[in-house]
N, C-alpha and C positions, 0 to 999 in steps of 0.2 A: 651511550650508543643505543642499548637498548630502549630506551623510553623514546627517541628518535622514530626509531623504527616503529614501535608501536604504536605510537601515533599519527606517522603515515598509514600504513597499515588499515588502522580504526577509519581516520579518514576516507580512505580507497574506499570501505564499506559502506559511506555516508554516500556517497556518489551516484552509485545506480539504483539506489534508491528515490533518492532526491527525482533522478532525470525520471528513471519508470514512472514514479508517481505524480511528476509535473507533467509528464506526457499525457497520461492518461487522465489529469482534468482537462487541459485541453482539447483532448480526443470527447470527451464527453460533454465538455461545452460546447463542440461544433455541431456535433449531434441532436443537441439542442433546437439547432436552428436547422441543420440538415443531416438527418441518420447518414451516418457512414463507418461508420467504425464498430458500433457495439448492437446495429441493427441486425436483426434475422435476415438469412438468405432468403429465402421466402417472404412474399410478400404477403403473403396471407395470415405467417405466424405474426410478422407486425400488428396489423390488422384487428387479428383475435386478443392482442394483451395489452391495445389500445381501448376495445370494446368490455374491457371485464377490468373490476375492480381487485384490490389484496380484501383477501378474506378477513386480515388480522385486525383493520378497521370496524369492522362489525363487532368485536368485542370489547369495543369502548365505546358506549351507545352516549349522545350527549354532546358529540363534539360538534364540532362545527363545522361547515362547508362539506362538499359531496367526499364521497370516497377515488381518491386518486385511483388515474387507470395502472394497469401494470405497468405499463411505458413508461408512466411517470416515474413510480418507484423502481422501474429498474435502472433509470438514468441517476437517480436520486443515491442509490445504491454505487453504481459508480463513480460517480462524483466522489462520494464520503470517503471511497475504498482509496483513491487516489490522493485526496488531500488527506488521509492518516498517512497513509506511508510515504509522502514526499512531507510533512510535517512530522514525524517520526525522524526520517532520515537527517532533515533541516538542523530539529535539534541536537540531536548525534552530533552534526559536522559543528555548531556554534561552541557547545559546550568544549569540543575536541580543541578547538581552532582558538579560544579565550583560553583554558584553563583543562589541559588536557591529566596534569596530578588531580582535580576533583574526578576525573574518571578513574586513576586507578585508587582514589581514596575510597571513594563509594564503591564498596564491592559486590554490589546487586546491578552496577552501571553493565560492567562486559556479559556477566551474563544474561542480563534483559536483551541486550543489542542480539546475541546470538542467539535466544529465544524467538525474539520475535521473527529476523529473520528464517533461522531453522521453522519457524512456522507459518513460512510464508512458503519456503520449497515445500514443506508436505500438502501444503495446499494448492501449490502447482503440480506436483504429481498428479495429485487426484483429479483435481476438477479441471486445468487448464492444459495448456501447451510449453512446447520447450523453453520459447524465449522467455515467458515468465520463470522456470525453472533456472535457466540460466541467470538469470539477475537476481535472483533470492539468493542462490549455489554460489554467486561470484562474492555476493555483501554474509552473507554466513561464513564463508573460508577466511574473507578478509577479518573479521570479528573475531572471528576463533587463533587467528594470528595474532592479532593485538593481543589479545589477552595471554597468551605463551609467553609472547615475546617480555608483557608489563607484570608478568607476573611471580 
């Protein structure tokens, strides 16, 4: 009963994961074609980090083609940030969902899941807003549950 349970549970965790991070490529693929989502209030601060390069370019002298504008790495940046954790999440739910004993076999699996998320709420504390907090807060409780329960 308990392994049931805990792997619904692990599950549940996989879930607002997956959706936050599929959302949020598609929020940045549209942005692509039309800022809406991850552009500056301001149209001026657009502006200014379409006109200026990343500085970290310049320390790898040799490469090729211009130095991308901010804009670009800041969509680039988002993009990556979203397909880790809805690709994080993905696998989560595959390995849960085929072979949920190779989770509680491997026992570095539960506590990755609850690192990684737990380190994704301290990263919405800090730098973002609630509704990130809540979907990191919702996929860390669900994590820390499975592992109680499988354990």
């Amino acid at each position: 009963m308990n392994a049931d349970a805990a792997q619904a549970w692990f599950i549940a965790g996989t879930i607002p994961l997956i959706l936050a991070g599929g959302l949020h490529v598609l929020a940045t693929l549209l942005d692509t074609v039309r800022p809406t989502f991850f552009t500056p209030i301001e149209s001026s601060a657009k502006a200014a980090v379409e006109g200026t390069g990343i500085r970290l370019r310049r320390m790898f002298p040799g490469g090729s083609g211009a130095t991308p504008s901010m804009w670009r790495v800041w969509q680039g940046v988002h993009l990556t940030h979203g397909l880790g954790i809805f690709t994080f999440g993905l696998l989560c739910l595959l390995i849960a969902t085929h072979d949920f004993e190779l989770v509680e076999r491997i026992d570095a699996i539960r506590p990755l899941t609850i690192a990684f998320s737990g380190a994704l709420l301290a990263v919405s504390f800090r730098f973002w807003f609630y509704v990130p907090a809540i979907i990191a807060g919702t996929a860390t409780a669900c994590f820390a549950i499975a592992t109680v329960l499988s354990a």
